[in-house]
C-alpha positions as protocol buffer text, in pm:
chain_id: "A"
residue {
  index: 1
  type: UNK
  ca { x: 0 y: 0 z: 0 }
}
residue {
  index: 2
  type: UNK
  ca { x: 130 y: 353 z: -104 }
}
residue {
  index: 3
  type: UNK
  ca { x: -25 y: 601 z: 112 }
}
residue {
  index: 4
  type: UNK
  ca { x: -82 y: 935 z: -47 }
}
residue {
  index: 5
  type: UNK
  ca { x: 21 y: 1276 z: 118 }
}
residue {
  index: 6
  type: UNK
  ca { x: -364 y: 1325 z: 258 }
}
residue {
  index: 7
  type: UNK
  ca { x: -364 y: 971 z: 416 }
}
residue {
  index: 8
  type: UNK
  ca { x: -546 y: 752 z: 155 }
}
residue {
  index: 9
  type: UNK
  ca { x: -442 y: 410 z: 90 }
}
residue {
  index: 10
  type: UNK
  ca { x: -338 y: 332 z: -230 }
}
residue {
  index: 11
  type: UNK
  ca { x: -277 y: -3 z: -404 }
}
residue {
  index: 12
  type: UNK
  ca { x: -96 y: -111 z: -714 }
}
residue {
  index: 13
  type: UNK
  ca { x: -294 y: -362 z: -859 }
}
residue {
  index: 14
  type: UNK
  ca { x: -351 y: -540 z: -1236 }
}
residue {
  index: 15
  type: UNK
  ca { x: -624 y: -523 z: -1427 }
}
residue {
  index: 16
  type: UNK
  ca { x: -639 y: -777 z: -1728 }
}
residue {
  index: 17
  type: UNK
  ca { x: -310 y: -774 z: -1689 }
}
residue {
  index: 18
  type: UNK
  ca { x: -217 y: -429 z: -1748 }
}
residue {
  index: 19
  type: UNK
  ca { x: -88 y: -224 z: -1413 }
}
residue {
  index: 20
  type: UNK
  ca { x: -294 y: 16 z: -1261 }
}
residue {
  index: 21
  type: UNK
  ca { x: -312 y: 264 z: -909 }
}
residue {
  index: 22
  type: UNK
  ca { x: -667 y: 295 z: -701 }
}
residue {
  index: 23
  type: UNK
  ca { x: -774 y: 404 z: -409 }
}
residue {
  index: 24
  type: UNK
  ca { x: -893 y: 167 z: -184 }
}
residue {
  index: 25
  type: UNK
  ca { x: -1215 y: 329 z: -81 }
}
residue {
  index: 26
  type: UNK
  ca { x: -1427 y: 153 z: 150 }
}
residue {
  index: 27
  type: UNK
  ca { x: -1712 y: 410 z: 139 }
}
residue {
  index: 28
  type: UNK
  ca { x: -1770 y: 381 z: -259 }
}
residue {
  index: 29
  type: UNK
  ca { x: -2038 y: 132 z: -338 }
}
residue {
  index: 30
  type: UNK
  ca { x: -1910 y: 91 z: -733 }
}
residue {
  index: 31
  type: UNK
  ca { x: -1552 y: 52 z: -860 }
}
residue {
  index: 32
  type: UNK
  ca { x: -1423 y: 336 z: -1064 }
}
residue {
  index: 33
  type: UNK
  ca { x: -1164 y: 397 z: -1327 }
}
residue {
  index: 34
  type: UNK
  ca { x: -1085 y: 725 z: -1485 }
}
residue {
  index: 35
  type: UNK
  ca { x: -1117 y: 772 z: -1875 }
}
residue {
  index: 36
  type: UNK
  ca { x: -762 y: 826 z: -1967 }
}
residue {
  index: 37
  type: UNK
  ca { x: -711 y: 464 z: -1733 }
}
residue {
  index: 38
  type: UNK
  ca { x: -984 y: 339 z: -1961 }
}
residue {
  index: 39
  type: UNK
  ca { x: -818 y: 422 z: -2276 }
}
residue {
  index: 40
  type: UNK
  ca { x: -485 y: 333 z: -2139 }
}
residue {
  index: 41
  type: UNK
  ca { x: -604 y: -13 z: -2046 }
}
residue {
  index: 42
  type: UNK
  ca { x: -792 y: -73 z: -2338 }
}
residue {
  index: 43
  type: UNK
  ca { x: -1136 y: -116 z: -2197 }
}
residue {
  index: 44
  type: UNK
  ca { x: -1449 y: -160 z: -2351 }
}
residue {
  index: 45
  type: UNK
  ca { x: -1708 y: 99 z: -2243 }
}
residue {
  index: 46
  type: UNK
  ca { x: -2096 y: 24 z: -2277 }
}
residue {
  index: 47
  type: UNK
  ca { x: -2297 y: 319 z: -2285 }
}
residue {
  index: 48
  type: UNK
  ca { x: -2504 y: 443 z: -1966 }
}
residue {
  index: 49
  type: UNK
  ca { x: -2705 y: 709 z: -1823 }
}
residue {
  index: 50
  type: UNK
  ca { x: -2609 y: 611 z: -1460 }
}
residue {
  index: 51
  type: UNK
  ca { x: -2513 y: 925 z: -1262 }
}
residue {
  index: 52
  type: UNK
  ca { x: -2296 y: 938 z: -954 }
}
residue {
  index: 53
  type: UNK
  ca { x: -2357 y: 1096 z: -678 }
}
residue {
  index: 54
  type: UNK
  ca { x: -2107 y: 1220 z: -356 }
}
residue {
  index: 55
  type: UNK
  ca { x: -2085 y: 1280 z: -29 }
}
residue {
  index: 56
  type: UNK
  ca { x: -2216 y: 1658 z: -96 }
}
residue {
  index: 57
  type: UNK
  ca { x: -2556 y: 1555 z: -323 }
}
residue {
  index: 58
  type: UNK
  ca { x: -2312 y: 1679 z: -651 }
}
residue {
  index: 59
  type: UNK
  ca { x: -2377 y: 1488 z: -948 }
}
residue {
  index: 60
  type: UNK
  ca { x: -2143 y: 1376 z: -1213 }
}
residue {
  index: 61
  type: UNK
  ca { x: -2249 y: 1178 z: -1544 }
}
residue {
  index: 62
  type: UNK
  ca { x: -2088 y: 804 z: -1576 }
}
residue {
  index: 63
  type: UNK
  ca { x: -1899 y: 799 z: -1888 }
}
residue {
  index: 64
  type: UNK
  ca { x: -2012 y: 407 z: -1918 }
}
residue {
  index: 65
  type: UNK
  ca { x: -1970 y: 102 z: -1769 }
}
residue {
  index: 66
  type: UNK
  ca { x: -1670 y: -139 z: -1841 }
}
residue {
  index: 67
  type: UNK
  ca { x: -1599 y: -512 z: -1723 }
}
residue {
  index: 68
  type: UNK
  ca { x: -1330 y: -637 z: -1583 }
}
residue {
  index: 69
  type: UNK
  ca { x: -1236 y: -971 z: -1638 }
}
residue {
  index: 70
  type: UNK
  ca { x: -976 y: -1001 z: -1335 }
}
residue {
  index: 71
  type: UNK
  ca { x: -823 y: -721 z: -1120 }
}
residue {
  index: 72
  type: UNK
  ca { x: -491 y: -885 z: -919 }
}
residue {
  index: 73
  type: UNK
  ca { x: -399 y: -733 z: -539 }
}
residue {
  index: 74
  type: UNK
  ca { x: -84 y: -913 z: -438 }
}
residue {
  index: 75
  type: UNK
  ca { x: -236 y: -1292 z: -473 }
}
residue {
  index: 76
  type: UNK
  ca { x: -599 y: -1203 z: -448 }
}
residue {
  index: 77
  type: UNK
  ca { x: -764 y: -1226 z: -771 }
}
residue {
  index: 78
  type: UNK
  ca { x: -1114 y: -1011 z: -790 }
}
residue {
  index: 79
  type: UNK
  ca { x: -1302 y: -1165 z: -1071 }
}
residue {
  index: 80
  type: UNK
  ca { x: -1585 y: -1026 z: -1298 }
}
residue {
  index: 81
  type: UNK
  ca { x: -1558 y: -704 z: -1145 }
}
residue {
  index: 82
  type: UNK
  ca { x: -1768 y: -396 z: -1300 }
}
residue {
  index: 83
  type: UNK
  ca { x: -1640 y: -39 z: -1302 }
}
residue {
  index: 84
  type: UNK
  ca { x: -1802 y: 288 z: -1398 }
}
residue {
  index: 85
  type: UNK
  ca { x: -1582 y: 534 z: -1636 }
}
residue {
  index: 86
  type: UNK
  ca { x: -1571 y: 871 z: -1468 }
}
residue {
  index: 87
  type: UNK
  ca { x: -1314 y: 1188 z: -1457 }
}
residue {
  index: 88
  type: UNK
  ca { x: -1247 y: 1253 z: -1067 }
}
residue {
  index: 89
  type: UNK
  ca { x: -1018 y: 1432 z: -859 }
}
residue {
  index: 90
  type: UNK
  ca { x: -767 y: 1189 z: -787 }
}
residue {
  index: 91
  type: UNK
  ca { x: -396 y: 1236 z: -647 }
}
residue {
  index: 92
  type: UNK
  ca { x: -136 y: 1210 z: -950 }
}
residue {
  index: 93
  type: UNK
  ca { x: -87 y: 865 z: -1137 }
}
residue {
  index: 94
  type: UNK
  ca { x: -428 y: 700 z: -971 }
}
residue {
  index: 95
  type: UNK
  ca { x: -622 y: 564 z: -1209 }
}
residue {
  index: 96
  type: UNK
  ca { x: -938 y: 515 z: -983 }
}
residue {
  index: 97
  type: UNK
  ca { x: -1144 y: 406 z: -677 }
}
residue {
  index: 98
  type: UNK
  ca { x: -1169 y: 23 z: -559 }
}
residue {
  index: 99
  type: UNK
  ca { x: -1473 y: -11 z: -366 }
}
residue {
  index: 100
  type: UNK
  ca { x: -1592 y: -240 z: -92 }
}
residue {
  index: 101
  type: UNK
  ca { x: -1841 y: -399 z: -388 }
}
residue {
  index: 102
  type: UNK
  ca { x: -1502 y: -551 z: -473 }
}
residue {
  index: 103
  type: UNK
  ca { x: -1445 y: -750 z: -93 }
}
residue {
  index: 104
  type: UNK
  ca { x: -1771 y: -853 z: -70 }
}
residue {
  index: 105
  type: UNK
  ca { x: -1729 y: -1204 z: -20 }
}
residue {
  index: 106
  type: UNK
  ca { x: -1349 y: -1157 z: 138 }
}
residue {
  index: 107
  type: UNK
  ca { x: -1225 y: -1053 z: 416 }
}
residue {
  index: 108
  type: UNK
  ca { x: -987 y: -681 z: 383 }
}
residue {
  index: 109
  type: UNK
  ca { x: -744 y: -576 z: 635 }
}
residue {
  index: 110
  type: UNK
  ca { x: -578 y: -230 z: 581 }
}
residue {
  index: 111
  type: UNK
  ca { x: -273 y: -174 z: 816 }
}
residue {
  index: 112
  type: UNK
  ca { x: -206 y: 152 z: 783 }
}
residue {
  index: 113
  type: UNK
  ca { x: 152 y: 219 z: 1003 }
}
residue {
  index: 114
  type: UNK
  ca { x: 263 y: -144 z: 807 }
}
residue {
  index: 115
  type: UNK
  ca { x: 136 y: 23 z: 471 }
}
residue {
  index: 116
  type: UNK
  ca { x: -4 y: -331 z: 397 }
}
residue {
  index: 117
  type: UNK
  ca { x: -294 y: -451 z: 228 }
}
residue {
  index: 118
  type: UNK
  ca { x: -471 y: -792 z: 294 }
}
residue {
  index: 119
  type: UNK
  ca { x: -708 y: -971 z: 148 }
}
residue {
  index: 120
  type: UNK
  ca { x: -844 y: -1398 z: 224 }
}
residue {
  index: 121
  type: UNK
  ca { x: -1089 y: -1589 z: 248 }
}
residue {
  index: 122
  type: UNK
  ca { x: -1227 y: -1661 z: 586 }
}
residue {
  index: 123
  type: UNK
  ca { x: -1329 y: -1430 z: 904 }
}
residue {
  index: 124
  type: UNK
  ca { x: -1378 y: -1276 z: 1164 }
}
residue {
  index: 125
  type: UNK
  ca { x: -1418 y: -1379 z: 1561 }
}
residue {
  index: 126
  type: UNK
  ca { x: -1778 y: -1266 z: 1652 }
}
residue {
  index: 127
  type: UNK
  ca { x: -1860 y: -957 z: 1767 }
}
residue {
  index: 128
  type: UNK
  ca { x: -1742 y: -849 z: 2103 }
}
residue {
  index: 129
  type: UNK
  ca { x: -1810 y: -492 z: 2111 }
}
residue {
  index: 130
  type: UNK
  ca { x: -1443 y: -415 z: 2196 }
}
residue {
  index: 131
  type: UNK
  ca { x: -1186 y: -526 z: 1937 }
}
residue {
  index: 132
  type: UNK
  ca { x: -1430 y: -653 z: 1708 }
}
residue {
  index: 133
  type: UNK
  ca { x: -1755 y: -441 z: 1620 }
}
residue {
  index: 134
  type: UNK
  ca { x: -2082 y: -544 z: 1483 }
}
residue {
  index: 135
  type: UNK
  ca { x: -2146 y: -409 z: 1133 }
}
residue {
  index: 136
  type: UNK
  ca { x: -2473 y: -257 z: 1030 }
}
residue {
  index: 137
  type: UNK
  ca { x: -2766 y: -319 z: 727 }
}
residue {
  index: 138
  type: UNK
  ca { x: -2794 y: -46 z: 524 }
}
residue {
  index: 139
  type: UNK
  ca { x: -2987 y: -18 z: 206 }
}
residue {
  index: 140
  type: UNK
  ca { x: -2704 y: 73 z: -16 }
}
residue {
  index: 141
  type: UNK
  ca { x: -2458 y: -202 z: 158 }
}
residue {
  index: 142
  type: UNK
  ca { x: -2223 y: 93 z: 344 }
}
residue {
  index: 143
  type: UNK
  ca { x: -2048 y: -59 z: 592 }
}
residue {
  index: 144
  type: UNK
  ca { x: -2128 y: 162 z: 927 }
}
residue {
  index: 145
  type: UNK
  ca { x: -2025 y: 93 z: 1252 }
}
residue {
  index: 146
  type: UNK
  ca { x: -2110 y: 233 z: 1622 }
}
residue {
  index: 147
  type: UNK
  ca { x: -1956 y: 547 z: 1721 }
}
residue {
  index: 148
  type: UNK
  ca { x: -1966 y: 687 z: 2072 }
}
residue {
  index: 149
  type: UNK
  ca { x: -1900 y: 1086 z: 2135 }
}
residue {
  index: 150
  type: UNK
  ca { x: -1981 y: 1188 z: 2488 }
}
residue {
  index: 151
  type: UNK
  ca { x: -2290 y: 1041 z: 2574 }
}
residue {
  index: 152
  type: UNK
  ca { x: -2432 y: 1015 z: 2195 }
}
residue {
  index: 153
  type: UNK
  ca { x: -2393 y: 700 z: 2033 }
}
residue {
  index: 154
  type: UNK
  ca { x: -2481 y: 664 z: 1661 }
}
residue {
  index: 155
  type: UNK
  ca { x: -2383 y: 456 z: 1320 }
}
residue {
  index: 156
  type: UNK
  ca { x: -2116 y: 602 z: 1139 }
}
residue {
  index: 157
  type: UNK
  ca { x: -1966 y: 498 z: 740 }
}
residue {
  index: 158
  type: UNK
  ca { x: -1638 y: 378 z: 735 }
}
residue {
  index: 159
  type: UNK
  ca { x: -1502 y: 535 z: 433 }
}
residue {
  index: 160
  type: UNK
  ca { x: -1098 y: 502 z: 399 }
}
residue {
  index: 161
  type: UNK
  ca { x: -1148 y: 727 z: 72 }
}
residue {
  index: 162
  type: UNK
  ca { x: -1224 y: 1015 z: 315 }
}
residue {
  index: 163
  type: UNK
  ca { x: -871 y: 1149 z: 400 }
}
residue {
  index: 164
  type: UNK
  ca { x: -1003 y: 1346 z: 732 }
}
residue {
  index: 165
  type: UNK
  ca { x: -1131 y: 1203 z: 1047 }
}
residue {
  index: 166
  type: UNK
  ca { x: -1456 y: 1216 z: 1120 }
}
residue {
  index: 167
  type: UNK
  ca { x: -1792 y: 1398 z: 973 }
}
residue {
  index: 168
  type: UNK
  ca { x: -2096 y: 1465 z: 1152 }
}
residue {
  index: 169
  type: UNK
  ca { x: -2456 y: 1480 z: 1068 }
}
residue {
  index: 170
  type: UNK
  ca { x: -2702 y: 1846 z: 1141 }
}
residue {
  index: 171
  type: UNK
  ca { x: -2858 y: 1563 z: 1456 }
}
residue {
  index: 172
  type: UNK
  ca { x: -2506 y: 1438 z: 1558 }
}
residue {
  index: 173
  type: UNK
  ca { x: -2361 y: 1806 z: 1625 }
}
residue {
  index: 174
  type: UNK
  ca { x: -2643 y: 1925 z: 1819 }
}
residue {
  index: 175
  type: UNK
  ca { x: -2570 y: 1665 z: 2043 }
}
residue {
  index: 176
  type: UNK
  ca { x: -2206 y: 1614 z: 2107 }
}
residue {
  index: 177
  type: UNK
  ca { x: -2032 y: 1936 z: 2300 }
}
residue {
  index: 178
  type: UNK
  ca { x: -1751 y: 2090 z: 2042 }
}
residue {
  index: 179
  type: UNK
  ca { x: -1630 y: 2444 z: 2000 }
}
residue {
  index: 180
  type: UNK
  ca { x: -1607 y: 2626 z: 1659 }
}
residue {
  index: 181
  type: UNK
  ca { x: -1257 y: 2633 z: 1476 }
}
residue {
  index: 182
  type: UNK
  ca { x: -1204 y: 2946 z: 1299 }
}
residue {
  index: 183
  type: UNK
  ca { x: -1033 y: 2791 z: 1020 }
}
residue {
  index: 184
  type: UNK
  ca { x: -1131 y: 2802 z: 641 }
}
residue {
  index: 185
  type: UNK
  ca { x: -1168 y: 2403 z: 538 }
}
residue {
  index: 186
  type: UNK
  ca { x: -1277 y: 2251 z: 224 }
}
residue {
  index: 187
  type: UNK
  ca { x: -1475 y: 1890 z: 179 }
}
residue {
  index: 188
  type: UNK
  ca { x: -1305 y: 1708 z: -147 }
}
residue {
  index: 189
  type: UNK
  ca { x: -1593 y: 1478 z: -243 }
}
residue {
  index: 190
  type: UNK
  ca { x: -1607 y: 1233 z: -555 }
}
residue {
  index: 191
  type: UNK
  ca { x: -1794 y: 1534 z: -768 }
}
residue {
  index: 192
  type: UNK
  ca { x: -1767 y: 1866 z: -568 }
}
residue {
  index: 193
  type: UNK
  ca { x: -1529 y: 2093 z: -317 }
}
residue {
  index: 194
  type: UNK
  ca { x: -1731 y: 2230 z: -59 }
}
residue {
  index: 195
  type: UNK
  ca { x: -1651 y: 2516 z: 197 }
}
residue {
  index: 196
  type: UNK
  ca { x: -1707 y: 2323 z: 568 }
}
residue {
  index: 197
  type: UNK
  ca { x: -1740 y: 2396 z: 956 }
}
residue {
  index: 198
  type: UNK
  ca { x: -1493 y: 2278 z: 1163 }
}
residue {
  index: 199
  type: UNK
  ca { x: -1547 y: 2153 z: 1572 }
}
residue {
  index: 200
  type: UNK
  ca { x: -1335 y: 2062 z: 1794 }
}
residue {
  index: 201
  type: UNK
  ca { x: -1450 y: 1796 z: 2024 }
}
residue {
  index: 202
  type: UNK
  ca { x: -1487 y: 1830 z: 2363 }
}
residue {
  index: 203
  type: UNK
  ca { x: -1499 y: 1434 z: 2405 }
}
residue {
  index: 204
  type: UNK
  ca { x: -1305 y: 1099 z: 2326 }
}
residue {
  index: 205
  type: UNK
  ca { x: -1448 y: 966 z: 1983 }
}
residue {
  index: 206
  type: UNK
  ca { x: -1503 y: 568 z: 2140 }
}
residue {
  index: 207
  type: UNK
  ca { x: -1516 y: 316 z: 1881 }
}
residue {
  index: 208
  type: UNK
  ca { x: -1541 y: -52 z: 2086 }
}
residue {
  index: 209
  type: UNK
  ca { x: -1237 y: -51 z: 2334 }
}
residue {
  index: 210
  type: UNK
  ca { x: -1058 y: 227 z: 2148 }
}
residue {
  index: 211
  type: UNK
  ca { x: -1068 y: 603 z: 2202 }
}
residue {
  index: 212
  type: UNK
  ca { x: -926 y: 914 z: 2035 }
}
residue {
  index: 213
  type: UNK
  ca { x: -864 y: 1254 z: 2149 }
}
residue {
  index: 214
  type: UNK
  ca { x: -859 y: 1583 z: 2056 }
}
residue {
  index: 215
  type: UNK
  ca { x: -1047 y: 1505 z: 1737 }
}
residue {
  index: 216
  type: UNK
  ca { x: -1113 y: 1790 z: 1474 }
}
residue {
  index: 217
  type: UNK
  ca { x: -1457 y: 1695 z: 1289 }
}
residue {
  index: 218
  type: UNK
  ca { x: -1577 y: 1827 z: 1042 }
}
residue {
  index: 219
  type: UNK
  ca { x: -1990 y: 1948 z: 958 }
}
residue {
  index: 220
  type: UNK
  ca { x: -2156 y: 2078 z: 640 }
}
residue {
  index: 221
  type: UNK
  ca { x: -2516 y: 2096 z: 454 }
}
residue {
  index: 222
  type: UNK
  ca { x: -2602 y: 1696 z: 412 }
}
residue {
  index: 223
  type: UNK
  ca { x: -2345 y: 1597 z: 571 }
}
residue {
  index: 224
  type: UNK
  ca { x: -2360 y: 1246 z: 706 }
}
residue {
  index: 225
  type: UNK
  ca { x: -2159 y: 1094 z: 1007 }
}
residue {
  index: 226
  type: UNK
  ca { x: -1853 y: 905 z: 861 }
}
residue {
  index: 227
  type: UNK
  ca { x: -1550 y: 818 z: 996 }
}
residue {
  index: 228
  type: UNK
  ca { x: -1207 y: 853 z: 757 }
}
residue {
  index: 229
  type: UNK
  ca { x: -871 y: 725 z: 694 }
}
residue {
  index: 230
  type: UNK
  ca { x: -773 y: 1023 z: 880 }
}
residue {
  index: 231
  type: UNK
  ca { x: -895 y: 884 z: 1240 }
}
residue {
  index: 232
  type: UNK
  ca { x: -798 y: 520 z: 1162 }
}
residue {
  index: 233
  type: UNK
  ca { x: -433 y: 548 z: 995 }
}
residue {
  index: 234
  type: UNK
  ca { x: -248 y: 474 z: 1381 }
}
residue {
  index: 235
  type: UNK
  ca { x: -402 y: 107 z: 1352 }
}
residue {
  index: 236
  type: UNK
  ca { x: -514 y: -216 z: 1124 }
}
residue {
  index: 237
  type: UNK
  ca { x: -847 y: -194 z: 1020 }
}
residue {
  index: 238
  type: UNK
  ca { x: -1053 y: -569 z: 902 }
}
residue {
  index: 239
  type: UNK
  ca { x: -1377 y: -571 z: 783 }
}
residue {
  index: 240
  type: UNK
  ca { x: -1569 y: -874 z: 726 }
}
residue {
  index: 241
  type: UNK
  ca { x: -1810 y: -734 z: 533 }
}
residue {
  index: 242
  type: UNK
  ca { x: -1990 y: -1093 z: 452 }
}
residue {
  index: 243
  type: UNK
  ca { x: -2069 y: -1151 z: 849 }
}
residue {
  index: 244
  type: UNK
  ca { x: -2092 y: -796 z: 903 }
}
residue {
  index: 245
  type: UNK
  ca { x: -1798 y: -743 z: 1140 }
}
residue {
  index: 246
  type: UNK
  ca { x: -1496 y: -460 z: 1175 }
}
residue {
  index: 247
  type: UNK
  ca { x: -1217 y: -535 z: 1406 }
}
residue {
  index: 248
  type: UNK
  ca { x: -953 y: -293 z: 1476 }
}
residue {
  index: 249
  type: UNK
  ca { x: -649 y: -323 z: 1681 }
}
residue {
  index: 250
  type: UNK
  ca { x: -286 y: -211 z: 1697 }
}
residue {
  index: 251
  type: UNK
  ca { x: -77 y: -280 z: 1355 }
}
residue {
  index: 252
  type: UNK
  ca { x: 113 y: -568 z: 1489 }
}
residue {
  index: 253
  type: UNK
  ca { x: -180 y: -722 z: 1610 }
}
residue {
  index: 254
  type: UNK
  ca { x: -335 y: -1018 z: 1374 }
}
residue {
  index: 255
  type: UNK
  ca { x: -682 y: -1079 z: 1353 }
}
């Protein structure tokens, strides 16, 4: 895993052969590859009027849809994978986002201080609402976990293609206690930059047995509670996504 400068993991992968450079972004629900990727990789686009849509309610038009016969991560082989053709604003020399769609039947571990990347067949220890954490339904398949602030406990998105920390819903910042950062900050979404309000929080962020401190969130118009690769990055991060569990624990932990 190459990490870029804002914290997101980054994999070098093969598709159909050919090399290639994604984010690995656990909030996207589709796979996507840029159009100069597309053309570089040779893939065959079928026309569509899908339209994406980020974090901020911007929409962007999918250039079209292209299969992917086999997309190689170290000795992991994703097969049959589909991926919409869009122009984002990626860091230099990524070609696109990997989404969770990808790991749906695996089991992903992203050690961020190890800058490794791991992906088997198996899974997780049940739930223990410590190291391990139950995963919950959501329509569109987001993986979302519970998040305690103070006393307020709600279900948060784990999405490691957010390079900040944390975001928080217009319900979530009424009730947590946080003080206003005069700073100017901008929200990079798939389609959009935004102009955002920053809070400081007065309380631990507890997610199971772990807590952090002194955590800078983040609110805007529509915004809804995530959690980023900016919070996570000091540990290893598994997500069973089949059983529905997330365990996180110290890098040179093992799972």
């Amino acid at each position: 895993m190459e990490p870029s400068r804002d914290s997101l993991p980054i994999v070098r992968v093969t598709i159909d052969g050919k090399p290639a450079a994604f984010v690995l972004d656990t909030g996207a629900e589709t796979t996507i590859v840029t159009a100069a990727a597309a053309r570089r990789l040779g893939l065959a686009l079928v026309a569509s009027d899908q339209k994406s849509y980020d974090a901020h309610g911007a929409v962007r038009r999918v250039l079209g849809i292209a299969s992917l016969t086999k997309i190689q991560l170290g000795t992991a082989s994703l097969l049959d994978q589909q991926a919409w053709c869009m122009d984002l604003p990626l860091p230099a020399g990524v070609d696109g986002l990997l989404s969770r769609q990808a790991f749906a039947e695996l089991v992903l571990a992203i050690d961020y201080p190890q800058r490794v990347v791991e992906v088997w067949n198996g899974e997780l220890p049940a739930p223990d609402g410590q190291r391990i954490v139950q995963v919950g339904v959501h329509s569109a398949g987001a993986i979302r976990i519970p998040v305690r602030i103070g006393l307020a406990e709600e279900w948060f998105v784990v999405d490691s293609g957010f390079a900040g920390k944390i975001i928080l819903d217009r319900d979530m910042l009424g009730r947590v206690k946080s003080d206003e950062v005069p700073m100017l900050q901008h929200s990079q979404g798939v389609n959009s930059k935004i102009q955002t309000q920053a809070r400081q929080l007065s309380d631990p962020v507890k997610i199971g047995a772990y807590s952090f401190t002194g955590v800078l969130a983040t609110h805007f118009p529509g915004a809804k509670n995530m959690i980023g690769s900016g919070l996570l990055r000091p540990y290893r991060i598994t997500i069973d996504q089949k059983r529905r569990r997330l365990a996180i624990a110290p890098s040179s932990a093992k799972d």
